[in-house]
N, C-alpha and C positions, 0 to 999 in steps of 0.2 A: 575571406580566404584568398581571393584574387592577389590582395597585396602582398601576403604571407608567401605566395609562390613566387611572385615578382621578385620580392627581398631575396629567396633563398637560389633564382637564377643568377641576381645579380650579387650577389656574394658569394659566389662557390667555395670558395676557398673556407670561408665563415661553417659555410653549410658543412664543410670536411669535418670540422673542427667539433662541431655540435656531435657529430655521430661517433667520432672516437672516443669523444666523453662518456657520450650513451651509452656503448658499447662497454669501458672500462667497469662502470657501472654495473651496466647488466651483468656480466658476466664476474661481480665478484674480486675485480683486480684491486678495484677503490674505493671506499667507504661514498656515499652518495654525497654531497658537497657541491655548493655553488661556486665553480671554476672562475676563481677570479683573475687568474692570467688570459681567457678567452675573453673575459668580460672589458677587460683594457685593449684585446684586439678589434672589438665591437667598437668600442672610443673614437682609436685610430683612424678605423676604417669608415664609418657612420658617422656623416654630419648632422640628420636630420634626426632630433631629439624623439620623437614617435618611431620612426622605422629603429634607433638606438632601443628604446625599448620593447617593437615588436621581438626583436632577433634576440634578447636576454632573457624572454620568455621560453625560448629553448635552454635555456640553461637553467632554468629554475623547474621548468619541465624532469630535465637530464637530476636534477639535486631530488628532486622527490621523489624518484623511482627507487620502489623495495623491492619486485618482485616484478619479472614479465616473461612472456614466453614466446620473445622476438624472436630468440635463437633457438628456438626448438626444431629438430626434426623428427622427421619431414616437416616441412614450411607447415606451420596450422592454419584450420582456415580461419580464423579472426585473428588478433595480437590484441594479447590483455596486459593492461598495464596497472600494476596495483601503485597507488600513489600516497605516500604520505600527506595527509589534510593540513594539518599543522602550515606545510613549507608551501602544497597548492593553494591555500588559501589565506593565505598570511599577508595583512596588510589591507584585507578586503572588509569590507564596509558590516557594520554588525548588522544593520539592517537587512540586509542581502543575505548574510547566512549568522543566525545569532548564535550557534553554536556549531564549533567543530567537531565533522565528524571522528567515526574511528577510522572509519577506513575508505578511500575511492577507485572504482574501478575506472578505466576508462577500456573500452571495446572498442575495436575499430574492424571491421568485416568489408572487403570487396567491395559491396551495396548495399550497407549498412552502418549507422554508426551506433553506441551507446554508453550508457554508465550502468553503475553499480554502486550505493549509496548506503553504510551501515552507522548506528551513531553507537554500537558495543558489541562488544568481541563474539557474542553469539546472540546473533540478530535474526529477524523473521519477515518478510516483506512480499510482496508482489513483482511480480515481471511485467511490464505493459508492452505492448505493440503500439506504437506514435505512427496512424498512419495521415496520409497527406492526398486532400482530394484535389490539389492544382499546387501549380510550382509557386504560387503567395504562401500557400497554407505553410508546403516543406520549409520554406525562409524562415518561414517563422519558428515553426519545429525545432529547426536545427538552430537557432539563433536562443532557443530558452531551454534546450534540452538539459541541458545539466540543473540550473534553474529550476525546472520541475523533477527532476529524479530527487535535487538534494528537500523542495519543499515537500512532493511527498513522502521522506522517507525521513524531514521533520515529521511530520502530520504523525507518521507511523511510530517514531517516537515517545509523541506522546499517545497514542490511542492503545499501545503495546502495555499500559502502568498495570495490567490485572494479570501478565502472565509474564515467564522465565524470560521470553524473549525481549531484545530490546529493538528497534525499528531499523530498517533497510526499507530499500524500493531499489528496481532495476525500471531502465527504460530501451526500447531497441527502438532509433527510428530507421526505415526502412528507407533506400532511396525512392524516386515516382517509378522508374522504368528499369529492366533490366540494363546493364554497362553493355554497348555497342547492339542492343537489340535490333535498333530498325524499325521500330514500332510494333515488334513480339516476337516471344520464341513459342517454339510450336508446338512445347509439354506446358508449357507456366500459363502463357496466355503471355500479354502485354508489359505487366506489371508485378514483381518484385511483391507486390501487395496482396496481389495471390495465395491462394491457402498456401500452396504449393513453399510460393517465395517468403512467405511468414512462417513458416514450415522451418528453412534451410536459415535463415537469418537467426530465428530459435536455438534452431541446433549449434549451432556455428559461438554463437554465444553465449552459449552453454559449455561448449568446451574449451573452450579458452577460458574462462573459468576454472572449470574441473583442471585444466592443465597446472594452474595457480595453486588449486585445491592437492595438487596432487605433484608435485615439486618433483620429486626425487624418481617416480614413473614417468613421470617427462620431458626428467635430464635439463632442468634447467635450477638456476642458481637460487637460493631461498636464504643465503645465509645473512642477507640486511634485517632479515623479519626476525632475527637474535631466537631461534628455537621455536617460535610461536607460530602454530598450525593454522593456516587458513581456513575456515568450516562456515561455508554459509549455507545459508536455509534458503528456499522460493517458495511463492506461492502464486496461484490463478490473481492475473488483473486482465484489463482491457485485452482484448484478444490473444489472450493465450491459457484460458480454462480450458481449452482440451487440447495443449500441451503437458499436463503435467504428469501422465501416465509416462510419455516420450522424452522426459526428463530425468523421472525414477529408473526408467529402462536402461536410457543409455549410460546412465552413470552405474549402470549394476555391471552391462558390457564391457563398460572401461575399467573396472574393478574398486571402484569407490565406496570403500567399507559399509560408509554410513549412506545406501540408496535409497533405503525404503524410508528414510525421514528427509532426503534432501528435498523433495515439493510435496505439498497438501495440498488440498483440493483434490485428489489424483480419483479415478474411479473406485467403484467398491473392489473390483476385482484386485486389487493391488492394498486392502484396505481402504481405502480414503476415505473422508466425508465432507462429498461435494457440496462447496455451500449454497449452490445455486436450484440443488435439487431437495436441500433440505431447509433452505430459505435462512440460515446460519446470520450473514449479515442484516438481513432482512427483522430477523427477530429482536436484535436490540436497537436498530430505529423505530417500531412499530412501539415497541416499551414505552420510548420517549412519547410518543404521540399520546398515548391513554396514561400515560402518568401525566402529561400536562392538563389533557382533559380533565382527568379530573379535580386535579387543582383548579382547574377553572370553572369547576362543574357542566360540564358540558359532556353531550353527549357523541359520540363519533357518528352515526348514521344521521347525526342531523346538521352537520357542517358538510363546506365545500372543498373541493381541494384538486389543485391545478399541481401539476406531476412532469418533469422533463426525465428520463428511460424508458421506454417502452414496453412493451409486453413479449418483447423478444431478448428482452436481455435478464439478467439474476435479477437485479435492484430492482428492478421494471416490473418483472413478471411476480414477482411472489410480493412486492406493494399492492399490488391488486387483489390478488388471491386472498390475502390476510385481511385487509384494511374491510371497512364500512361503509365509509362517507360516500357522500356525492359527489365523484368525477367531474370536472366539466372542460378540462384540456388534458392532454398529453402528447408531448413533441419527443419525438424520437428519430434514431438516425432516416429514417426512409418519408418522413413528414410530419404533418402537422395534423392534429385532432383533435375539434372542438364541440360540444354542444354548450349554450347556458342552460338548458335545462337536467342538465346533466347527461354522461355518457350511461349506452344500455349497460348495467353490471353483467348481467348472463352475457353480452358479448366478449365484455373485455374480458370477462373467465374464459372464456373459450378461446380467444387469443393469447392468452397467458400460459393455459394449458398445454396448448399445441406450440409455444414458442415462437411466434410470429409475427411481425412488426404493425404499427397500425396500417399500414396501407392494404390490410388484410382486412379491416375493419368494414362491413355491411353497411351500405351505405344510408340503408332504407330504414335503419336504426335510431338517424340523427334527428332531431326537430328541430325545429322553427327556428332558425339563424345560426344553426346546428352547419361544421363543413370539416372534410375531410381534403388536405392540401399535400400531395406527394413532391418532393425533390425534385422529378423530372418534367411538374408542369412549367409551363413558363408566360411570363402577362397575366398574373392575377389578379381578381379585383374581391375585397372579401367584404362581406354583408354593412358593413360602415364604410362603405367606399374606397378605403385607403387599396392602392395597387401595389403590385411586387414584380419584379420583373422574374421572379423562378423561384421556386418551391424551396430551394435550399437557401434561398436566402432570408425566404419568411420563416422556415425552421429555425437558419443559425441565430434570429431575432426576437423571437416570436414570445420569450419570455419577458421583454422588453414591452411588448404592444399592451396595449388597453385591455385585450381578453385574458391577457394575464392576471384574472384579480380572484381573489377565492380567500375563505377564511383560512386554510393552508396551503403550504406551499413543501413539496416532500422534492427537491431535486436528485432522481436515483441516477442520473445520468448529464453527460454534458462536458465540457473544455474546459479546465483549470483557469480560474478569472473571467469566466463568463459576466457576474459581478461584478465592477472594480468602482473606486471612487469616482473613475468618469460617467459612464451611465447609471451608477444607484439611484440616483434623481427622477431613472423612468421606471423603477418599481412604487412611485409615489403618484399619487393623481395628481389631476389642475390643482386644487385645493390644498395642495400639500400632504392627504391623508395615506399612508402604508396602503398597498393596492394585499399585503398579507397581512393574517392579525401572525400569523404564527409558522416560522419556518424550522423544520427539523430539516437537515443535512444528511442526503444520504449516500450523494458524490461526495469523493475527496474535493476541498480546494474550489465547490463551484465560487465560491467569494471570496473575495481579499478580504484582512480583517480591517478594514477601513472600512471597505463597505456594511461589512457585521457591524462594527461601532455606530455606521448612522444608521442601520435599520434599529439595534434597540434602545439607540437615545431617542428614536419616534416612540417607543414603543410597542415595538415586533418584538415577539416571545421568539427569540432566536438561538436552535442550539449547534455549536459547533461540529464538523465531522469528526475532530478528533475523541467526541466522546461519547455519538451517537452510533456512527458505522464500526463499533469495536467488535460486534460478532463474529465477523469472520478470521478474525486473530486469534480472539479466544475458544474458536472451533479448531483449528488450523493447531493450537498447543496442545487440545487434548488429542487430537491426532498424532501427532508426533509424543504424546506419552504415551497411547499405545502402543507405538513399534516400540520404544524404547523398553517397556515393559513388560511385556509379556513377548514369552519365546517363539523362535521361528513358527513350530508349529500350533500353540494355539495362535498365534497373528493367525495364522493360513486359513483353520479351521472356524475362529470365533470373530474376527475383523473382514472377514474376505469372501467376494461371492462373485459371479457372474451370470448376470440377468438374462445375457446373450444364451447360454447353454441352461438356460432354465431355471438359476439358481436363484434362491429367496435368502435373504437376511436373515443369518442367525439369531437366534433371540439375545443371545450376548450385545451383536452390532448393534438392535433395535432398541433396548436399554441404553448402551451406553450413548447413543445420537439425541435419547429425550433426554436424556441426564446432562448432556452438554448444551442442548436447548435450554436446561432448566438452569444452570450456570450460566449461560450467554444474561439470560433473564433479570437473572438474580444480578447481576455484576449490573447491568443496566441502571435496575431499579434505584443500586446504591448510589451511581453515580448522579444519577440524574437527584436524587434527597439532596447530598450533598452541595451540587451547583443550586438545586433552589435553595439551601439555608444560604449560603455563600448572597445570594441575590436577594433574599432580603433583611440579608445587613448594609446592602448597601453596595455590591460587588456586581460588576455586570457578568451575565451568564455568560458570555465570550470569555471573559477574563479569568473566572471561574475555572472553566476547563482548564486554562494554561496553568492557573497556579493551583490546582490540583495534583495535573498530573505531573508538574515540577518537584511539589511535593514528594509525590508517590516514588516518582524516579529517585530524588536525592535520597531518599529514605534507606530505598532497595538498596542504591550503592552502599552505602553506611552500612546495613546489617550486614551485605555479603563481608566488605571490608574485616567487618568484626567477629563475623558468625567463626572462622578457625580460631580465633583465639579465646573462644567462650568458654567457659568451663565444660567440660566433655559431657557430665551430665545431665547439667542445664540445657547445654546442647543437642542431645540424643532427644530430650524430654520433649526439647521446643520442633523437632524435625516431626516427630510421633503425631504430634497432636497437627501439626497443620497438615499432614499427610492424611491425616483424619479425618479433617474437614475440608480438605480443598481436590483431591482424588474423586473422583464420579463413583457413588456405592457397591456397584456391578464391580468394579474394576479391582475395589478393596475385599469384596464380599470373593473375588475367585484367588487374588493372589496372597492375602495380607500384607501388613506394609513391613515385615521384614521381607517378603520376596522382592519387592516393589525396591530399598535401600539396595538391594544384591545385585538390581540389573540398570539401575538407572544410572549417569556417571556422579559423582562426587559433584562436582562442580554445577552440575545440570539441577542439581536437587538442594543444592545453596541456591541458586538463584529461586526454585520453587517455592522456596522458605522467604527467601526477600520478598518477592513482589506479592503474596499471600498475606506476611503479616502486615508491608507498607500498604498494601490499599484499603484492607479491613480498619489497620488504624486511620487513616488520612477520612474514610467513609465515614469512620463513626464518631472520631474526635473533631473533626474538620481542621483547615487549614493552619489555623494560628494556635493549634495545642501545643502547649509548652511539653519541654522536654520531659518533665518530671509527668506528665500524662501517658507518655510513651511508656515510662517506667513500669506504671498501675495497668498499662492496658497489659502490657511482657507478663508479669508476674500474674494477673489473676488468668491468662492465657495458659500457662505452665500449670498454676495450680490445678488446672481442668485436665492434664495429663499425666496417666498412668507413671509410676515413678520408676516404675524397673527401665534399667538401659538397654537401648536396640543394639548396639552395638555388640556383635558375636563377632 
């Protein structure tokens, strides 16, 4: 960044030029366009071939702008810059991003920066907080920031193949310090990082958004995006599950039609179904684990299994809660927890219960070579002699070291490439043998897929996140078909409660939460069939996922593509019956599914129809069925449907 400022002092003139471009742009004068008479002044002026192409990055910047809310008043507190993918990423390496999204945000805040990542026009994702515990860590942050919004919101991509949505991810990183603090201000504390400062970074980022979302109330120009409404969706990620109450709100303030679906996860008071309290993502990686067990015939309470989230976070806490087995590490943000004889179970319950990190953990609990290492010790020496100069370092490692070995391995937590080609070699002993027989994924992203490829050409039962951690998407869409579906006042009365003023879950809410359990479940089970036929024809389970949910996606597109121009009948018939079966019982049993057609939009309930019939077909024909199977799977699907038309 130092050069990029250096260039744009020592060009001033250059730097004029860039912004009146910008400007014309923004505001609608120009169609967006790579300015090829600045790019000959860049020539003129510019000897050195690199700084020549720093400075026409502004103008390929200035070409990709549809939509921003630079000119907005009053001054906003972020500037959001919606970007065409196509022109920002054109020319760039397939490997690096194998597919173009739909849409880029970039966010830029005061003390803050971030993105906004969707790969289809009505997408569903997570917000994360990227925070930074030393000025190495933020380098780094800010140096892969986009890099990880756009892989997770690949990931999310494909993990999205069982519901209407298609994948997004948001990322906010935070600066280390408040701007001109001084070493603190006297409401935040020191650091930006602060609830307070993750708080206002939140918000900030959120509306500039909503300003994009909301064009014509915020007086700025929307006519590049040719008619086409902005509408994104959020959900809870890395430190911002109890933002999303604060997000529904303030977009109801601002006047954003659609508030009560714009974030999931939200409390119950507001409807929601938080996945961390009802263990949502938790439930279809736990699936994976007893569905490979018993392919393997094995039994869960008699294997081991070494665990990176702790008992203070969702992934963390409710793996414990559900699971069997025998514990024998878990590293989490506040330290490191080992016994080999395994961890006490009634403690870790009681830490999970109460939400509390291992450093909360009894120490009197551990046996025989058994240690408990927090972050803030420092000169360790641990029962194999090996030393560590501080707790956080044998955390950020520690899935690396030799106590790392257990017949599973459930990563609920941890940094995007914690795995990578370069250390995979130290999840294997002296001997060469997998220190895991069997890894399920419950982090996004903890492995590059290179490192996936040499753990199961050892022969590690390895499954990928994008098809294990899918629960909380497909809690997160039936949430959002409740607001959609049922009226103001039953939402209020049958989705919505407040524990704080004494209230209890309707039996409505409590239905429809097992029912969406029971879905999460079921959607699990098929997938994971699926990857193991895939794998023993000879297809590795990594690869499986991807050409599954490639599958399932192209599919989805094709039916939506074709679903208006079906014949009407055929059409109604085919809408009826998946509404049938893909609607939670409770939900069909109070509205039917013609009330269900009357409030859902048109478009929202074509995609319902895609990605319903693409996964059930892709689950039960598998990957390479020919076209003419799709045919047989449509038609006897139809036949199963009442033949009178919905349509009044």
């Amino acid at each position: 960044t130092e050069r990029i400022y250096q260039l744009v002092q020592r060009y001033c003139d250059l730097a004029r030029m860039f912004f009146e471009d910008f400007s014309k742009i923004a505001l609608g004068e120009v169609e967006p366009r790579f300015n090829a008479e600045i790019s000959k002044a860049i020539d003129r002026s510019c000897a050195d071939p690199q700084d020549r192409q720093i400075l026409k990055m502004f103008l390929t910047f200035n070409h990709s702008i549809l939509l921003t809310n630079f000119f907005k008043e009053p001054t906003p507190g972020a500037l959001s810059f919606r970007l065409n993918p196509a022109i920002a990423l054109k020319d760039r390496p397939t490997s690096l991003y194998p597919e173009i999204p739909h849409g880029i945000y970039l966010i830029c805040g005061r003390d803050f920066m971030g993105f906004h990542t969707r790969f289809r026009d009505v997408s569903r994702g997570g917000i994360r907080l990227v925070l930074s515990r030393d000025k190495t860590t933020y380098e780094r942050n800010f140096a892969t920031l986009f890099e990880e919004c756009y892989n997770l919101a690949f990931t999310q991509q494909y993990k999205n193949k069982d519901i209407p949505e298609g994948g997004s991810k948001g990322v906010i990183l935070p600066d280390r310090s408040w701007p001109n603090s001084n070493g603190g201000n006297v409401v935040a504390g020191a650091s930006i990082q602060g609830p307070l400062g993750m708080r206002s970074c939140f918000t900030r980022y959120l509306d500039a958004l909503l300003d994009c979302m909301m064009p014509e109330q915020s007086g700025i120009y929307a006519g590049h995006l040719k008619g086409r409404p902005e509408i994104l969706f959020f959900g809870p990620d890395e430190n911002t599950a109890g933002f999303m109450d604060l997000g529904a709100e303030h977009a109801r303030v601002r006047g954003y039609p659609y508030w009560k679906s714009l974030t999931t996860g939200k409390s119950v008071a507001l409807g929601g179904v938080p996945h961390d309290t009802y263990g949502m993502t938790t439930q279809s990686v736990h699936t994976y684990v007893t569905e490979l067990l018993k392919e393997l015939g094995e039994e869960e309470d008699k294997i081991t299994k070494f665990q990176t989230g702790g008992p203070d976070g969702d992934l963390g806490s409710n793996e414990i809660l559900i699971s069997k087995d025998l514990t024998i590490g878990i590293v989490d943000g506040s330290g490191v927890l080992y016994d080999p004889s395994g961890l006490s179970r009634a403690e870790l319950t009681r830490l999970a219960q109460r939400r509390v990190p291992v450093r909360e953990f009894n120490r009197c609990f551990l046996g025989n070579g058994g240690f408990l290492v927090t972050v803030e010790e420092t000169n360790i020496t641990l029962p194999d002699g090996s030393t560590w100069l501080s707790g956080a370092e044998l955390r950020d490692n520690f899935h690396l070291t030799e106590y790392a070995s257990a017949d599973l391995f459930v990563p609920c937590g941890g940094r995007p490439n914690s795995v990578t080609t370069d250390n995979v070699k130290r999840l294997f002993t002296s001997d060469g043998k997998p220190k895991f027989r069997m890894v399920v994924e419950g982090a996004n992203l903890f492995f590059s897929d290179t490192a996936r490829g040499i753990l199961e050409a050892a022969g590690v039962h390895i499954f990928k996140d994008a098809s294990t951690n899918k629960g909380g998407v497909n809690s997160s869409s039936l949430e959002v078909l409740a607001a959609l579906a049922l009226t103001e006042e039953d939402h209020s009365s049958m989705m919505c409660f407040d524990p704080a003023c004494g209230g209890v879950p309707p039996t409505f809410y409590e239905t429809y939460v097992r029912q969406i359990q029971d879905t999460i479940v079921e959607n699990a089970r098929n997938e994971f069939r699926a990857i193991w036929t895939c794998n023993q024809r000879g297809i590795s389970k990594v690869q499986a996922t991807k050409l599954i949910s490639s599958k399932i996606n192209g599919l989805q597109d094709a039916i939506m593509e074709q679903f208006i121009s079906m014949c009407s009948s055929e059409r109604e018939r085919l809408v009826r019956q998946v509404l049938e079966l893909a609607v939670p019982p409770v939900m069909l049993q109070h509205l039917t599914v013609e009330c269900i057609l009357q409030r859902i939009p048109s478009n929202y309930m074509a995609a319902v129809v895609g990605a319903w019939v693409a996964s059930r077909f892709v689950y039960s024909q598998g990957v390479d069925a020919a076209e003419v199977s799709f045919f047989f799977f449509l038609r006897n699907l139809l036949s199963k449907a009442p033949a009178q038309s919905i349509a009044k």
